[in-house]
C-alpha positions as CSV (number, residue, x, y, z in Angstrom):
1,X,40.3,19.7,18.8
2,X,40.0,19.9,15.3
3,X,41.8,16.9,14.3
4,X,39.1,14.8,17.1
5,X,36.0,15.8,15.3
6,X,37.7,15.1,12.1
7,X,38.8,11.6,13.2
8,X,35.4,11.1,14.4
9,X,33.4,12.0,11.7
10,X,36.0,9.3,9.6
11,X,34.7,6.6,12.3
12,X,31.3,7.4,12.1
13,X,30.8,6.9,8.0
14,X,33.4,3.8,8.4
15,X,30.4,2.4,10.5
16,X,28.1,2.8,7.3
17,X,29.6,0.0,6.0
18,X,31.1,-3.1,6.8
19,X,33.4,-5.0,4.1
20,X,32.2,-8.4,3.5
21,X,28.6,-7.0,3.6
22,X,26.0,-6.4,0.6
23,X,26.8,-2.6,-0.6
24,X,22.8,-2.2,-1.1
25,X,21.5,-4.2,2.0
26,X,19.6,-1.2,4.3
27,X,17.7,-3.7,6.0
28,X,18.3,-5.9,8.7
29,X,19.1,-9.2,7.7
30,X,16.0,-10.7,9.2
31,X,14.5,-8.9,6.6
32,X,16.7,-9.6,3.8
33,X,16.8,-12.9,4.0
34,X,13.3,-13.9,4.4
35,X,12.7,-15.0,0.3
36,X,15.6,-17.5,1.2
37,X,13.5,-18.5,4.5
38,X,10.6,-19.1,2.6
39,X,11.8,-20.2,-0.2
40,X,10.6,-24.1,1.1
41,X,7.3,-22.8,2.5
42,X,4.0,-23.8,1.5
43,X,0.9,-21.4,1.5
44,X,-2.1,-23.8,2.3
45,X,-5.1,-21.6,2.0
46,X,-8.5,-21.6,4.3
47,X,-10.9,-23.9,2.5
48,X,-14.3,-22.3,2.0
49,X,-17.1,-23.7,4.4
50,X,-20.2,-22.6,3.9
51,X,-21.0,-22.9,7.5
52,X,-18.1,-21.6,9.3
53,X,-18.5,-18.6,6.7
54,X,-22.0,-18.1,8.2
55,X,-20.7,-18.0,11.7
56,X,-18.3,-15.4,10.7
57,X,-20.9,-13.4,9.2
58,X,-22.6,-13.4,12.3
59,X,-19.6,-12.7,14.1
60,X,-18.6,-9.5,12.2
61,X,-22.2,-8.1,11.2
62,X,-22.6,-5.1,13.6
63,X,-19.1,-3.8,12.8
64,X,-20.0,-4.2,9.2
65,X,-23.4,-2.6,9.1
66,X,-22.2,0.5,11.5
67,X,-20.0,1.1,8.0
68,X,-21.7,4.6,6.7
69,X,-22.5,4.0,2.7
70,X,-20.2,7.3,1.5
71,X,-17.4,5.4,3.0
72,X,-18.1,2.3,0.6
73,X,-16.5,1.5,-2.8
74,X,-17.5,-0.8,-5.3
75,X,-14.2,-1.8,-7.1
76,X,-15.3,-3.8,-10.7
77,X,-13.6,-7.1,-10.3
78,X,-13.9,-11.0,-10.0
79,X,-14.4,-12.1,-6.4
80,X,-13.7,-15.4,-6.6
81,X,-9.6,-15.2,-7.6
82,X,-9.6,-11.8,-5.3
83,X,-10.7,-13.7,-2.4
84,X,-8.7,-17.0,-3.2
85,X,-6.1,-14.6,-3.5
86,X,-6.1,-12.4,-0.2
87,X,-7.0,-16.7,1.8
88,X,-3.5,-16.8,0.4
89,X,-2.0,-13.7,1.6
90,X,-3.1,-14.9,4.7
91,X,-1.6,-18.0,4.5
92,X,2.0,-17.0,3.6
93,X,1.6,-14.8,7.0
94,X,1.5,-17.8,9.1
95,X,5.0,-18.9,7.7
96,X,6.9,-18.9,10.6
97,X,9.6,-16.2,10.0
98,X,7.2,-13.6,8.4
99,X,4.6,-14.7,11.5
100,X,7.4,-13.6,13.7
101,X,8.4,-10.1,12.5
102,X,4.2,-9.3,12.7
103,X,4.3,-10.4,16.2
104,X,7.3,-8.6,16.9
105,X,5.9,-5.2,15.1
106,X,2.8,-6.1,17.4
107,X,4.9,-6.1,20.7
108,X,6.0,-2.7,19.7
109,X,2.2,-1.3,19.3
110,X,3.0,-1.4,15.7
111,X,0.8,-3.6,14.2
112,X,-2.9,-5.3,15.6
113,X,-2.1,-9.2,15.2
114,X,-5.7,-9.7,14.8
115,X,-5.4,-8.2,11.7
116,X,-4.5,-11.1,10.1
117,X,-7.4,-13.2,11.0
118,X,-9.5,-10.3,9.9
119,X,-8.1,-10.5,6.8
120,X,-9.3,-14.6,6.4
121,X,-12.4,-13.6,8.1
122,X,-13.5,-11.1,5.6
123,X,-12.2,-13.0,2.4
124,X,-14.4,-15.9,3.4
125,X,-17.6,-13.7,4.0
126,X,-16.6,-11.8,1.0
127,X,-16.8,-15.0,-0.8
128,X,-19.4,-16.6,0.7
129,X,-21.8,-13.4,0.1
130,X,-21.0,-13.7,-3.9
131,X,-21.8,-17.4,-3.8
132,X,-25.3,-16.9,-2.1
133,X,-25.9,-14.0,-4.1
134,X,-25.0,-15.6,-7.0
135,X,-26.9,-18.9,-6.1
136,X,-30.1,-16.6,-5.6
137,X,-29.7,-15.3,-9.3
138,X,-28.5,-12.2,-8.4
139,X,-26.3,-11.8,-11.5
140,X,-28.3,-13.7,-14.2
141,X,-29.2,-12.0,-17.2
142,X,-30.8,-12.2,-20.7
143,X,-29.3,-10.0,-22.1
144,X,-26.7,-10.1,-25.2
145,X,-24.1,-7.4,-25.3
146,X,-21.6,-8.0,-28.6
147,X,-17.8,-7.2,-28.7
148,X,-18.4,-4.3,-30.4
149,X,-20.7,-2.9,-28.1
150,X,-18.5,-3.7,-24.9
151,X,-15.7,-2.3,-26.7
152,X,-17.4,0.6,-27.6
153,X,-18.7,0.6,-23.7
154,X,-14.9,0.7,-22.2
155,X,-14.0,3.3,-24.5
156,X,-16.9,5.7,-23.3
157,X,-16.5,4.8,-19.6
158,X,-12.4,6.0,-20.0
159,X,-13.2,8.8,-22.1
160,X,-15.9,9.9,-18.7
161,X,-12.9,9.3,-16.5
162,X,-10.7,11.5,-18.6
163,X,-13.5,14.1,-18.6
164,X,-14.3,14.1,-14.7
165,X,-10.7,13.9,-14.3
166,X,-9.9,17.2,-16.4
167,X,-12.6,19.5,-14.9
168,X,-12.6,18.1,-11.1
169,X,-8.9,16.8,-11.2
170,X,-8.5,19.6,-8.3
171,X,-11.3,18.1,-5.7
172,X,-11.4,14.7,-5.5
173,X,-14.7,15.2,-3.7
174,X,-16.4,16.8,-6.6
175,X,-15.2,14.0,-8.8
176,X,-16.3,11.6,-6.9
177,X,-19.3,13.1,-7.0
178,X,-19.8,13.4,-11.1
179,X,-18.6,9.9,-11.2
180,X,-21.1,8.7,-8.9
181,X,-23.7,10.8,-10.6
182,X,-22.8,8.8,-13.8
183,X,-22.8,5.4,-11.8
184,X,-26.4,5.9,-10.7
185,X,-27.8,6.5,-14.4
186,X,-28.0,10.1,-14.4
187,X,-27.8,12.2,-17.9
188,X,-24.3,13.3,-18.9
189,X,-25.5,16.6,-19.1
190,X,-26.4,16.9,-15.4
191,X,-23.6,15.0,-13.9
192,X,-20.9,17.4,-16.1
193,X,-20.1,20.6,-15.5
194,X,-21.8,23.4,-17.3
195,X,-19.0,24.0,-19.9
196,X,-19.6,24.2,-23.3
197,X,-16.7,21.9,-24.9
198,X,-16.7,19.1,-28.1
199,X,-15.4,16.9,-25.2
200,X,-18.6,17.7,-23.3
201,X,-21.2,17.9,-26.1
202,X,-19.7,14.6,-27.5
203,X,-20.4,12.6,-24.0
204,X,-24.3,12.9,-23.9
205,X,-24.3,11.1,-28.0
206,X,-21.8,8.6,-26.8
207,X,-24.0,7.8,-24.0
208,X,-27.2,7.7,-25.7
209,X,-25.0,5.4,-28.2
210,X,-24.0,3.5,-25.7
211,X,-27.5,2.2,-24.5
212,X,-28.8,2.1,-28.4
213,X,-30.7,5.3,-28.2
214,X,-31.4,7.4,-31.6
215,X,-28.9,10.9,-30.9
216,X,-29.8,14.2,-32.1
217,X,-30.8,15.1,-35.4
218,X,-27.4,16.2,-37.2
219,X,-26.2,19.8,-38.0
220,X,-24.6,20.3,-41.5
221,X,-21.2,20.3,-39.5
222,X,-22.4,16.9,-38.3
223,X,-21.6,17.6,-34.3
224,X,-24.9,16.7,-33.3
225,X,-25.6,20.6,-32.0
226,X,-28.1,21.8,-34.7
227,X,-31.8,20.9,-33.3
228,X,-30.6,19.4,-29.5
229,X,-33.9,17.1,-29.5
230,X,-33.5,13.5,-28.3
231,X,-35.7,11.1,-29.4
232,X,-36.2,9.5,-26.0
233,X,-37.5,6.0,-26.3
């Protein structure tokens, strides 16, 4: 009886692999070869149309607006590569052999096929927004900022990051919500917690700095702690 269970644990982890096959191939091979199936293919991208975009807009418009603002995010980025971008995703899934394993992950209740032409859909109203937005002038500006100044700018906004991060790294929530606080224009010294740290009594100067504000009047240490008064403008 022994012997059996030996003999069939031997036949069971000769099953693991088959000689002749790749050693590091877990997948099925409709999987692993699908860069050589597409090596040939062609991604051809949805033109823009300003009209069809508008139809879509219409289209998708209540399921956009019943989207609750806390559930929003406003990633900093360039729309017009990020949508040419994700009208390209979209292409390559139309390829026929990566088409097929979506509709076969959709036969299994796997994956919404539909999907898929959300993903154009959205691009394209994504797209078209920024274009009328940025026809209307919505991102126009006199102002003059120097490389110094933005440099300065990045540096500040990571150092806020760090600081949100190290006193609400333990509740995203609460992060979220100093970080928003910040977003919105709010002093530093609200949107921080109340600890008394150089980290934190260097962020309200930076900020003032930042939008080319006089700081506090100077202590003989020079930390900008002495009087406390701001010279609002």
């Amino acid at each position: 009886m022994a012997t059996d269970k030996k003999n069939s644990r031997r036949q069971d982890l000769a099953s693991v692999f088959v000689p002749g096959t790749d050693p590091l191939a877990f997948a099925p091979a409709a999987v692993t070869t699908l860069a050589a199936q597409l090596a040939g293919f062609t991604a051809e991208p949805q033109g823009y149309d300003p009209g069809g975009a508008e139809d879509l807009v219409a289209t998708c418009r209540p399921r956009l607006t019943a989207i609750t603002p806390d559930r929003l995010e406003v990633p900093r980025l360039d729309i017009e590569p990020v949508c040419r971008a994700l009208l390209t995703v979209h292409a390559l899934t139309q390829a026929p052999p990566l088409l097929a394993l979506y509709r076969g992950a959709a036969a299994q209740g796997e994956f919404q096929l539909d999907n898929l032409e959300h993903l154009k859909a959205l691009a394209l109203i994504l797209l078209h927004a920024y274009r009328q937005a940025d026809a209307a002038g919505a991102f126009s500006s006199g102002a003059r900022l120097s490389a110094v100044l933005d440099k300065e700018s990045a540096e500040v906004e990571s150092r806020l990051q760090k600081v949100c991060e190290h006193f609400c790294g333990d509740d995203p929530a609460r992060m979220d919500a100093r970080q928003a606080a910040l977003c919105r224009g709010a002093g530093a010294r609200a949107a921080l917690p109340a600890v008394r740290s150089p980290a934190r009594r260097a962020l309200p100067v930076a900020l003032r700095r930042r939008a080319g504000w006089p700081g506090p009047e100077e202590n003989e240490e020079g930390d900008g702690r002495a009087s406390g008064r701001w010279h609002d403008p």
